[in-house]
C-alpha positions as CSV (number, residue, x, y, z in Angstrom):
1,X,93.7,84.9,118.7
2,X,97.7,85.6,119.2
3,X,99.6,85.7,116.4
4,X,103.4,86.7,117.5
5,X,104.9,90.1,116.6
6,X,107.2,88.3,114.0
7,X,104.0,87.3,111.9
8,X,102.2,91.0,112.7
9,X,105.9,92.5,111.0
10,X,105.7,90.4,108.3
11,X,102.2,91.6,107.3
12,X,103.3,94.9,107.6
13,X,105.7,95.1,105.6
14,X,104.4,93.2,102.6
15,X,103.9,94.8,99.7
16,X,99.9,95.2,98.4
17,X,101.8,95.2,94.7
18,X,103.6,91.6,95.7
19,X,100.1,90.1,96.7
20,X,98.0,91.4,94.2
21,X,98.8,89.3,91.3
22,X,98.0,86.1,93.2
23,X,93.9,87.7,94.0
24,X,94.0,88.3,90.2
25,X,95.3,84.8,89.6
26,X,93.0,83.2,92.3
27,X,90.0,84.8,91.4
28,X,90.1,84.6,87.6
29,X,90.7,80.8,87.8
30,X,87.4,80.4,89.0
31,X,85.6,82.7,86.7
32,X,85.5,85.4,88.2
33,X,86.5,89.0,86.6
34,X,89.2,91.6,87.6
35,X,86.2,94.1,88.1
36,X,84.7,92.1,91.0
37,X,87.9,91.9,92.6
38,X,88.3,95.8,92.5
39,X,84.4,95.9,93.7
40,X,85.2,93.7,96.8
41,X,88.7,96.0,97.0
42,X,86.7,99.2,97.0
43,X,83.7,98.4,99.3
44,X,86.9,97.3,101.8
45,X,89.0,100.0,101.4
46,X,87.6,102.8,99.3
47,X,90.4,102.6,96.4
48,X,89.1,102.8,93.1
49,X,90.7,100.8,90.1
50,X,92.6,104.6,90.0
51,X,93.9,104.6,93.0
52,X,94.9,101.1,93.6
53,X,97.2,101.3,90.0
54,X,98.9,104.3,92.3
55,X,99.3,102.2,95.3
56,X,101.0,99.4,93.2
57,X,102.9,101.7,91.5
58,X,104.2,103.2,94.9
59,X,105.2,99.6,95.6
60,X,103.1,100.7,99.3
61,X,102.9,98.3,102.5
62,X,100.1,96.9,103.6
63,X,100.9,99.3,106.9
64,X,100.5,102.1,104.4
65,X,97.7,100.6,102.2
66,X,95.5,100.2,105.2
67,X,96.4,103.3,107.2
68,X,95.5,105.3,104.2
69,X,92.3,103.3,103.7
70,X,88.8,104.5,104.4
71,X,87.9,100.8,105.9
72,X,84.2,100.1,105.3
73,X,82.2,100.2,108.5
74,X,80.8,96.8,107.9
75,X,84.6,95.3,107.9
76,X,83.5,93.7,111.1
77,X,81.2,91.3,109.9
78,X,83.4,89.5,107.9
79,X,84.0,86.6,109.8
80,X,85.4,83.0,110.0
81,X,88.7,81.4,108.5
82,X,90.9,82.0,106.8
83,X,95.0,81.0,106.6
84,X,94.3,79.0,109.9
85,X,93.3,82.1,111.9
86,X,89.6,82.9,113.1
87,X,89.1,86.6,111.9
88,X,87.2,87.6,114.7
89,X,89.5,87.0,117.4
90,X,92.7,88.3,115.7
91,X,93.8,90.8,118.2
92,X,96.2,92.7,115.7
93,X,94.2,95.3,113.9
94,X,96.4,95.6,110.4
95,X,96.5,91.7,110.7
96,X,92.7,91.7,111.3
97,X,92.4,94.1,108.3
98,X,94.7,92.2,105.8
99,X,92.9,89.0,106.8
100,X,89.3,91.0,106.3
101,X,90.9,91.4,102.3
102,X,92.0,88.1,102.1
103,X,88.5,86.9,103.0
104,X,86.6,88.6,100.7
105,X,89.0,87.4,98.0
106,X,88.7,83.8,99.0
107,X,85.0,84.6,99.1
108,X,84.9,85.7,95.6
109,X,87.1,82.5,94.1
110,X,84.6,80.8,95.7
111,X,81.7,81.9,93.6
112,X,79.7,83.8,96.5
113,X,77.2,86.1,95.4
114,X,78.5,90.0,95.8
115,X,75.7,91.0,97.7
116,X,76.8,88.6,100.2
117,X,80.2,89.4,99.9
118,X,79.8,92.6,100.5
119,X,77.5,92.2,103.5
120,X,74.5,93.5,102.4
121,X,71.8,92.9,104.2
């Protein structure tokens, strides 16, 4: 899928510290805990609760988040919807990858089980 170069920019240059507080908000209003969310965050990305207090603190893109990310080799099978764009056929890869995080979030509010969230087989 296409999304224009205006929309790629604007996911760029987002702040992870700006978008944070909304998982936290999203996710604990289901019932879910602040130590999932940095369990889904780490199987993603490989930042532990540690590292992603530095990352807010550094007030860090999601360009920079990602690009220093260790992205977990079974990324690809998250799949499906999400914000009105099909993950799997989003052609921009920090897009993709911001869309892969916001899946797994959406995931979680919705009371999936972790072991399916995190794709274990």
């Amino acid at each position: 899928m296409k999304t224009t170069a205006e929309h790629n920019e604007r996911m760029a240059k987002l702040t992870f510290a700006s978008v944070y507080p909304h998982y936290i908000a999203k996710i604990e209003s289901k019932g879910r805990t602040h130590e999932e969310l940095i369990e889904v965050i780490e199987w993603l990305t490989g930042f532990d609760d540690k590292t992603l207090k530095v990352l807010i603190e550094e007030g860090v893109t999601f360009e920079t988040f990602f690009k220093k990310a260790n992205l977990n080799p079974n990324a690809q099978l998250i799949t499906g919807v999400i914000c009105g764009y099909r993950i799997e056929e989003i052609d921009n890869k920090l897009t993709k990858q911001v869309r892969y995080l916001d899946k797994l979030v959406d995931e979680l509010a919705k009371g999936k089980k972790m072991e399916k969230i995190l794709r274990k087989r």
